[in-house]
C-alpha positions, 0 to 999 in steps of 0.5 A: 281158475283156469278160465282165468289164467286163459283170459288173461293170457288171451288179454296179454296177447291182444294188449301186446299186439294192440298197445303197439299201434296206442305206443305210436300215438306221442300224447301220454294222455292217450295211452293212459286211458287205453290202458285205464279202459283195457284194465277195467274191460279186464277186470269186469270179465275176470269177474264174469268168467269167475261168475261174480254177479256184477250189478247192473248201472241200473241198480244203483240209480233205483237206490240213489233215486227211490227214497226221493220218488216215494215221497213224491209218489205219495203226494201225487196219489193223493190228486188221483 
């Protein structure tokens, strides 16, 4: 847990010192994906120091593409 307090204080003090040069910039649109990216860089190493195993993109697109390919895989062997 204290692992965690010191990565956020950390994050506080880099978005304090960051969001000053974003806080410039006059479109809203800029300043909401810079928050919408530090919240979720944030997040995922909150989870990572809190040693949260986080799949990899990788992983989901076996799940999303396997049932597809064994089918395909099997009418294919059939010519080998």
């Amino acid at each position: 847990m204290f692992k965690v307090i010191v990565v956020v204080l950390i994050a506080v003090v880099v978005f304090l010192l960051d969001f000053a040069t974003v806080k410039k910039s006059k479109s809203k649109k800029d300043k909401k994906v810079y928050i919408a990216f530090f919240i979720l860089a944030l997040s995922i190493v909150v989870l990572h120091v809190m040693e949260v195993n986080i799949p990899t993109p990788i992983e989901g697109i076996k799940q999303i593409y396997q049932p597809v390919a064994e089918p395909i895989r099997k009418s294919l062997e059939k010519y080998l």
